[in-house]
ZAVOKE-369523 format. One line per 5 residues: number of its first residue (from 1); their letters; for each residue x, y, z of N, C-alpha, C. Coordinates in nm, 3 decimals, padded with zeros to 5 digits, always signed. Each point is the difference from the previous one (the first is absolute). Layout:
<pts>
NUM) A) X:Y:Z:X:Y:Z:X:Y:Z; ...
</pts>
This chain:
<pts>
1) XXXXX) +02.863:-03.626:-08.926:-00.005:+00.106:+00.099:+00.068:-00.048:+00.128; +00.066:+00.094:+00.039:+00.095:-00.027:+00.110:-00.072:-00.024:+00.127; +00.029:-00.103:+00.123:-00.111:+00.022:+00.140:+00.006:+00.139:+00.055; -00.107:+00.017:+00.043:-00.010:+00.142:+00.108:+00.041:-00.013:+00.106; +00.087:+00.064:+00.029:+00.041:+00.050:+00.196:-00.104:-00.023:+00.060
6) XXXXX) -00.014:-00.100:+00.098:-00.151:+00.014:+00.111:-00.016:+00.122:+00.068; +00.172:+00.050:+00.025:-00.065:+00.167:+00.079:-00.043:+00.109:-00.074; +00.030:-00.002:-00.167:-00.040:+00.063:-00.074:-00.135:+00.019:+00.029; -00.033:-00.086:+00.036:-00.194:-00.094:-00.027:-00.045:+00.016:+00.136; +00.060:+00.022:+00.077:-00.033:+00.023:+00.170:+00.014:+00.215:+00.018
11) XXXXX) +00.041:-00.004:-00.086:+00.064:+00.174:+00.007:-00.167:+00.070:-00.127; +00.054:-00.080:-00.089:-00.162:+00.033:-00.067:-00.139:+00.035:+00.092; +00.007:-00.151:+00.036:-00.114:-00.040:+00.092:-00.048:+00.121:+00.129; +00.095:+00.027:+00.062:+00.050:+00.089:+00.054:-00.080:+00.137:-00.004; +00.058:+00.019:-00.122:-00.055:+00.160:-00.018:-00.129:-00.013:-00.079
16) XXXXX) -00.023:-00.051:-00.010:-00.186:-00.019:-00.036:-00.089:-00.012:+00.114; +00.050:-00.108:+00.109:-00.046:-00.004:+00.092:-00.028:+00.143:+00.082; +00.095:+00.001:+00.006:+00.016:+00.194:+00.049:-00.070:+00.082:-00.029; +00.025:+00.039:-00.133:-00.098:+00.080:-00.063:-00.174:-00.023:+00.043; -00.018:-00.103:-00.043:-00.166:-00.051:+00.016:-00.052:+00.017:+00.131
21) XXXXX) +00.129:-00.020:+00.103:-00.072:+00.033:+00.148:+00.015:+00.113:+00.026; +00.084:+00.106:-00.055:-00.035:+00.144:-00.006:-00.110:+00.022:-00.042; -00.091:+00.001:-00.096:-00.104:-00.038:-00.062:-00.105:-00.033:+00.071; +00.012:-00.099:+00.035:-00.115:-00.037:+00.089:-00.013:+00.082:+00.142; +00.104:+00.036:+00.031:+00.008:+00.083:+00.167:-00.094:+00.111:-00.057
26) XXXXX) +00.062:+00.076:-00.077:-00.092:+00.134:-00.085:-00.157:-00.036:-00.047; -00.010:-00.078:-00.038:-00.146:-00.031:-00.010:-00.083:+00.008:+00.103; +00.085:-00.091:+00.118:-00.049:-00.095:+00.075:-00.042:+00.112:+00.155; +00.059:+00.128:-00.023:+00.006:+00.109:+00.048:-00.138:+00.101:-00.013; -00.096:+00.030:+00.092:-00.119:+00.076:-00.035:+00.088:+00.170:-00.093
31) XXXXX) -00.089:+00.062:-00.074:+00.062:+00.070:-00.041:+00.024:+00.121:+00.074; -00.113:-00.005:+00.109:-00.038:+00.149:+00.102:+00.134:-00.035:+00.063; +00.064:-00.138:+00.044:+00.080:+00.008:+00.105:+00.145:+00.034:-00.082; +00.046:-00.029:-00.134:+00.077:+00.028:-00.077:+00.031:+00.183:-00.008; -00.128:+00.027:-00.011:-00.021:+00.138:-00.031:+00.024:+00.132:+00.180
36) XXXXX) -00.032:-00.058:+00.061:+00.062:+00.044:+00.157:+00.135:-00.013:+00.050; +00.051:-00.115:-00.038:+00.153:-00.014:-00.009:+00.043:+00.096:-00.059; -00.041:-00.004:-00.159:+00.114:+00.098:-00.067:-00.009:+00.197:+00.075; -00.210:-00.009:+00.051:+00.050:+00.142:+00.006:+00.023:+00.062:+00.145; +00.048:-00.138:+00.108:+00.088:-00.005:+00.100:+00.137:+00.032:-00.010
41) XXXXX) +00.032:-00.060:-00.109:+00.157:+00.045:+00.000:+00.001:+00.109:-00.093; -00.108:+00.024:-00.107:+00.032:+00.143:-00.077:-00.038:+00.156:+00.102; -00.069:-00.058:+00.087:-00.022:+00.110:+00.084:+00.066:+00.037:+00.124; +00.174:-00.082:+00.014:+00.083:+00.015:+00.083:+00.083:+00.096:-00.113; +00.012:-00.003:-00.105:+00.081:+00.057:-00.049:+00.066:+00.162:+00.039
46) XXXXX) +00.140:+00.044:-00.017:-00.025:+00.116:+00.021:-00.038:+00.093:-00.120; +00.029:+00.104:-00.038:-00.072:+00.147:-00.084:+00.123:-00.041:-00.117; -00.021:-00.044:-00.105:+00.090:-00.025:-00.106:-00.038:-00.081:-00.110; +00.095:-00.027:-00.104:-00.003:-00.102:-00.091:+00.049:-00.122:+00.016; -00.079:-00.094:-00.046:+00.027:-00.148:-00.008:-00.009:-00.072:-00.139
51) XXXXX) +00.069:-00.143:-00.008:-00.093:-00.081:-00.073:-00.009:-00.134:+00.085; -00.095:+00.011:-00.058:-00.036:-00.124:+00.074:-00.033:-00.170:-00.060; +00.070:-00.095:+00.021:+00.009:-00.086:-00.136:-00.116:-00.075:+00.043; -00.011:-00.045:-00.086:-00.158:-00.080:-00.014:+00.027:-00.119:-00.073; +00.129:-00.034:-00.067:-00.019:-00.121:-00.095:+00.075:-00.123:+00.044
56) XXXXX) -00.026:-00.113:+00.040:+00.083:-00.087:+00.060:+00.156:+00.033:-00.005; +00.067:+00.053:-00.086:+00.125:-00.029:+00.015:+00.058:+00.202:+00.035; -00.108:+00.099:+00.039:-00.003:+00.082:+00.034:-00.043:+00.037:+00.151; -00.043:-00.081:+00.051:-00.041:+00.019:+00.158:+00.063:+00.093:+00.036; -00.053:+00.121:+00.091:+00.027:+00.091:+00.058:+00.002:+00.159:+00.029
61) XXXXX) +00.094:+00.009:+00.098:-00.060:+00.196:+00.009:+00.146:+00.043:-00.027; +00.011:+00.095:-00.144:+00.100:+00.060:+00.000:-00.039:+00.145:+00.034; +00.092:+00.038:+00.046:-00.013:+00.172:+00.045:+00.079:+00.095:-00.090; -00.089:+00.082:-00.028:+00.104:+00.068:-00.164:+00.092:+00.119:+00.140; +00.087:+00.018:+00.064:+00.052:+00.078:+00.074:+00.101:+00.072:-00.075
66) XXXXX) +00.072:-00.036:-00.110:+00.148:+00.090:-00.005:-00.019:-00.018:-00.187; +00.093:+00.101:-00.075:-00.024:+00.055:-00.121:-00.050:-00.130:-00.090; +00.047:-00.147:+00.005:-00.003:-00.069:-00.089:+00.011:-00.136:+00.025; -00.125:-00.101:-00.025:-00.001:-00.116:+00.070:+00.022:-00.092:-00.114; +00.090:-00.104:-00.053:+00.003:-00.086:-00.099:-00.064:-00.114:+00.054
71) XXXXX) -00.096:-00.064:-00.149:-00.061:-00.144:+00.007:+00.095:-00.106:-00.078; -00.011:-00.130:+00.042:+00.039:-00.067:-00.097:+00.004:-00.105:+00.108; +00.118:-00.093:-00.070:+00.019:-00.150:+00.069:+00.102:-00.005:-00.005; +00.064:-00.128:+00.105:+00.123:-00.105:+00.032:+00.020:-00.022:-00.133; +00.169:+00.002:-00.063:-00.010:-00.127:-00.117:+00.028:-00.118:+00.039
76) XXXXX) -00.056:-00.078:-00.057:+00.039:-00.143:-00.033:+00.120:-00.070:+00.009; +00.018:-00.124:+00.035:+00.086:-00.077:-00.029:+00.112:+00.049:-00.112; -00.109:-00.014:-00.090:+00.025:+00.010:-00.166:+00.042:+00.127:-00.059; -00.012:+00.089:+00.082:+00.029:+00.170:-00.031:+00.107:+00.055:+00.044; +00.031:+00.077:-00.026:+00.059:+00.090:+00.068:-00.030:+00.111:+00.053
81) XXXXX) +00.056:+00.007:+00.115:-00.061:+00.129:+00.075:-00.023:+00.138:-00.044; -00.116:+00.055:+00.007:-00.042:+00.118:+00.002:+00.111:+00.145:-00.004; +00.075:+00.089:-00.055:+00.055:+00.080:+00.072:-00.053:+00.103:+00.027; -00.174:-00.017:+00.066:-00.052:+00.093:+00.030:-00.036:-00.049:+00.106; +00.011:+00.100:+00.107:-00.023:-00.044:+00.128:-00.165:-00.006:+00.043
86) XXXXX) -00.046:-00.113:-00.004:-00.198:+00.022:+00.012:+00.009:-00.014:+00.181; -00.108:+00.120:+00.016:-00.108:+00.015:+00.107:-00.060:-00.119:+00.065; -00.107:-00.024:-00.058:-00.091:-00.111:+00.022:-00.014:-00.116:-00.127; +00.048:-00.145:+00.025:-00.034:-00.071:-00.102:-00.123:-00.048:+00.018; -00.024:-00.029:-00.119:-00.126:-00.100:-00.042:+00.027:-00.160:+00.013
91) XXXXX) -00.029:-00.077:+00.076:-00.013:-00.148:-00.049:-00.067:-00.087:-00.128; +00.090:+00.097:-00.128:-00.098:-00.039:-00.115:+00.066:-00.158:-00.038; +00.053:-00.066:+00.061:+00.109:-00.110:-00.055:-00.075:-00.108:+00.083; -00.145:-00.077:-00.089:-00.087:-00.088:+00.075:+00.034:-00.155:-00.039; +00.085:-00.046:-00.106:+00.107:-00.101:-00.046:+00.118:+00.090:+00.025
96) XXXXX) +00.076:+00.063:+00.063:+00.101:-00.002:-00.005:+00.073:+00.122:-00.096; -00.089:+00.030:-00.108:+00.001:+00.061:-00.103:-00.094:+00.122:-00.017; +00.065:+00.174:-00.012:-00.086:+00.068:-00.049:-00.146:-00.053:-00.056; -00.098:+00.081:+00.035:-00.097:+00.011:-00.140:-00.044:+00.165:-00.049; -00.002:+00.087:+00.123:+00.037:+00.094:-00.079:+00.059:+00.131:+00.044
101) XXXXX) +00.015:+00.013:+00.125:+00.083:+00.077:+00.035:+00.136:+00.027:+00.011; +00.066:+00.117:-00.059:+00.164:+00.010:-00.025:+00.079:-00.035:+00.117; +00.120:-00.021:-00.007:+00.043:+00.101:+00.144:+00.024:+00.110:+00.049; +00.006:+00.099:-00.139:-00.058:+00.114:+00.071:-00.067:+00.061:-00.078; -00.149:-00.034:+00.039:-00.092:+00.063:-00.054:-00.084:+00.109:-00.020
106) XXXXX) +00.030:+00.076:+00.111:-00.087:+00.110:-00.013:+00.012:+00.058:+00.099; +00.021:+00.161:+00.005:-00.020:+00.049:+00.142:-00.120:+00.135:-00.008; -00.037:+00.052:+00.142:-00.037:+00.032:+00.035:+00.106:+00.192:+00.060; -00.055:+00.118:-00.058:+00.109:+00.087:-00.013:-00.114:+00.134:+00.086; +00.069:+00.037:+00.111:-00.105:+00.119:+00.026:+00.070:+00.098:-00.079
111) XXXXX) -00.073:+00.093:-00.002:+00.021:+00.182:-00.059:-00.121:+00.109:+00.074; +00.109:+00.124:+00.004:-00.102:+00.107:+00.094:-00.068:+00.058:-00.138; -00.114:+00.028:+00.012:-00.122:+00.064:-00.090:+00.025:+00.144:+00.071; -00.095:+00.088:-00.012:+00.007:+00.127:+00.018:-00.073:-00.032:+00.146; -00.083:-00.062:+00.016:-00.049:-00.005:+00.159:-00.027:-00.143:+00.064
116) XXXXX) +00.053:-00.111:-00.117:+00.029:-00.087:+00.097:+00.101:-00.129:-00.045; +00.005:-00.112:+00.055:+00.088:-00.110:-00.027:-00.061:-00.114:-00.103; +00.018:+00.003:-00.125:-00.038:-00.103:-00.091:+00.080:-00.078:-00.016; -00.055:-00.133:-00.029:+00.052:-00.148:-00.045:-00.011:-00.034:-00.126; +00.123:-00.010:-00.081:+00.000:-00.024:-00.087:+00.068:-00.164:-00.007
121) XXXXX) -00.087:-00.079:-00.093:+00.091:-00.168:-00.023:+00.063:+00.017:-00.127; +00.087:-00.051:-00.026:+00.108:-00.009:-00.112:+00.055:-00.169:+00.017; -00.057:-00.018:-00.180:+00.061:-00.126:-00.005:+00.115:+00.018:+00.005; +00.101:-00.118:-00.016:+00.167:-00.005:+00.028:+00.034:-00.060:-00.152; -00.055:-00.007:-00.065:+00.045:-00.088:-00.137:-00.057:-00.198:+00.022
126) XXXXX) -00.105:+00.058:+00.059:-00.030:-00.145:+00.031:-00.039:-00.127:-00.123; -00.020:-00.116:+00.017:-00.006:-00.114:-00.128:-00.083:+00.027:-00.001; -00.151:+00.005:+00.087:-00.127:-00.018:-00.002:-00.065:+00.108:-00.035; +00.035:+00.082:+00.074:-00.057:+00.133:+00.021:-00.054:+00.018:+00.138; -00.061:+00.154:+00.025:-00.054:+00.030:+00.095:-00.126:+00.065:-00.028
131) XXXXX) -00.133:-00.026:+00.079:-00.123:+00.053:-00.053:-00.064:+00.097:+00.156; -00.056:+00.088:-00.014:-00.099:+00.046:+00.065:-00.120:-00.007:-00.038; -00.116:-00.049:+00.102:-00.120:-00.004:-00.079:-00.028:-00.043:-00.126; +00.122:-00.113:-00.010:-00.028:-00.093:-00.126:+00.052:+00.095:-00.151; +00.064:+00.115:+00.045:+00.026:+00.076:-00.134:+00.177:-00.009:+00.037
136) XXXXX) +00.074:-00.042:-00.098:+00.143:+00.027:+00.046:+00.061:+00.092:-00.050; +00.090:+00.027:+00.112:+00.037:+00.127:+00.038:+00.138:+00.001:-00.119; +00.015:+00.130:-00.016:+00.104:+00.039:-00.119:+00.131:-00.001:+00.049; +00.081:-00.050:-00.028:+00.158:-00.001:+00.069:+00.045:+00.132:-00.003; -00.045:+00.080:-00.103:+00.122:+00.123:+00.001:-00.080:+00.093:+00.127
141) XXXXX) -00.129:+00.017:-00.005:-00.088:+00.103:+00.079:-00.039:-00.053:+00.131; -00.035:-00.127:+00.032:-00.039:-00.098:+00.112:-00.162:+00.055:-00.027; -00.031:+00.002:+00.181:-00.185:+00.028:+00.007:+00.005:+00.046:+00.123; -00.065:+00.118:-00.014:-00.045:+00.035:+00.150:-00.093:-00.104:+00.060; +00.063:-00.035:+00.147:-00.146:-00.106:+00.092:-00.089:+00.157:+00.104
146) XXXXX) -00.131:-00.081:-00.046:-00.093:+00.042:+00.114:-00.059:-00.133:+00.083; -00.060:+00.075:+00.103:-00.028:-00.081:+00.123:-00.123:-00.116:-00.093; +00.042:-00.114:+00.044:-00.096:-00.116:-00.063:+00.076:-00.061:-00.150; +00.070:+00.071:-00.078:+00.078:-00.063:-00.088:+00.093:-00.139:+00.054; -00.036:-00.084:-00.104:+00.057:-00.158:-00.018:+00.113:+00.010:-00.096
151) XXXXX) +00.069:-00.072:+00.051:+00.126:-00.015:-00.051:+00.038:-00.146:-00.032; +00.042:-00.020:-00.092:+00.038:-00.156:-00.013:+00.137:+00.025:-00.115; +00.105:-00.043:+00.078:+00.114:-00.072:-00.046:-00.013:-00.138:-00.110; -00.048:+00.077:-00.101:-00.058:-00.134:-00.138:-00.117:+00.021:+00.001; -00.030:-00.043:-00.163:-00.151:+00.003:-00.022:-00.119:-00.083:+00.111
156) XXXXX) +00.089:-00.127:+00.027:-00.104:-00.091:+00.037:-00.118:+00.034:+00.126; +00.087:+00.117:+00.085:-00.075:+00.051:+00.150:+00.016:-00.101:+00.091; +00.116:-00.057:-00.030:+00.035:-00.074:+00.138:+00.087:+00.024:+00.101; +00.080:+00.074:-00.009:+00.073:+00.102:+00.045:-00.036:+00.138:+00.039; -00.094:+00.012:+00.098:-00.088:+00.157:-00.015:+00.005:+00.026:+00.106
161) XXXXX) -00.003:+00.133:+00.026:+00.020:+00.078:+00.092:-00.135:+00.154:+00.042; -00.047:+00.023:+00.031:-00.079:+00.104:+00.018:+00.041:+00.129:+00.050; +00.006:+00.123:-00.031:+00.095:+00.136:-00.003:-00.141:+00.007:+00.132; +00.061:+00.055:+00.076:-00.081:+00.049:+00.136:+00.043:+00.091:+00.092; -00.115:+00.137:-00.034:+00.086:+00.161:+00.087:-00.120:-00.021:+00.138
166) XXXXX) +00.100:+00.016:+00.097:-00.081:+00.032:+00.147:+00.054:+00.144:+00.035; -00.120:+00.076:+00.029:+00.019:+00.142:-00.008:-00.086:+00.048:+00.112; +00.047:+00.081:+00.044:-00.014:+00.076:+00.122:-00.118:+00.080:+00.027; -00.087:-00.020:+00.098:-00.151:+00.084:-00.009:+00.028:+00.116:+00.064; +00.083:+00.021:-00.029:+00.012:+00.147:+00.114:+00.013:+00.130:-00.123
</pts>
């Protein structure tokens, strides 16, 4: 067996380290004060659709604003580029390497209903697949999202996102 790169072994080291102190911050976090944060910033929101990622390599607030939002990722070194232009990537590449998100994996498609604006997700032909609520969604038909539907880019739910409508009391 050939020697190992020390930075190989320092780059390893690295992202474990990382990970685990993400980990521990979240633990290490009361949950009331976890839970005030999030509905500090969910309660700045304005009157619309979101998702909102929840899975380490999903962090964040996307705003569903215009007909059609694509998911997916950067390619690789090793790839070749996408010729689909993605929205928001995923940081699914934790060696460097996919694990399960495409590069373009999935989007997010509004349509007018008879009285209002639905969200429909449509996989893209993804490797993994795409699931709502742990059931995956059909490529030819997609899935309607309602408010509180999970989304995960691959079976595993590490890549997840939460469908979230803020709607107007008036």
């Amino acid at each position: 067996m050939s020697e190992i790169d020390p930075i190989f072994l320092k780059i390893d080291k690295l992202i474990s380290i990382s990970r685990l102190k993400e980990i521990a911050f979240i633990i290490g976090t009361d949950v009331t004060e976890r839970i005030e944060k999030i509905s500090a910033v969910l309660g700045g929101l304005r009157e619309g659709a979101y998702l909102l990622g929840t899975g380490p390599s999903t962090v964040g607030i996307i705003p569903l604003t215009v007909d059609e939002i694509v998911l997916g990722r950067s390619a690789t070194t090793l790839e070749k580029p996408s010729d689909v232009l993605i929205d928001y990537a995923a940081s699914d590449t934790l060696y460097f390497m996919p694990r399960e998100v495409s590069r373009a994996h999935a989007k997010v498609v509004q349509k007018q209903s008879d009285h209002d604006t639905e969200y429909w997700l449509i996989d893209m032909n993804s490797t993994c697949g795409t699931f709502v609520n742990s059931s995956q969604v059909d490529r030819e038909e997609g899935m309607l999202l309602s408010h509180g539907d999970v989304v995960s880019l691959g079976p595993s739910m590490i890549s997840t996102y939460v469908f979230y409508l803020v709607v107007s009391n008036n």
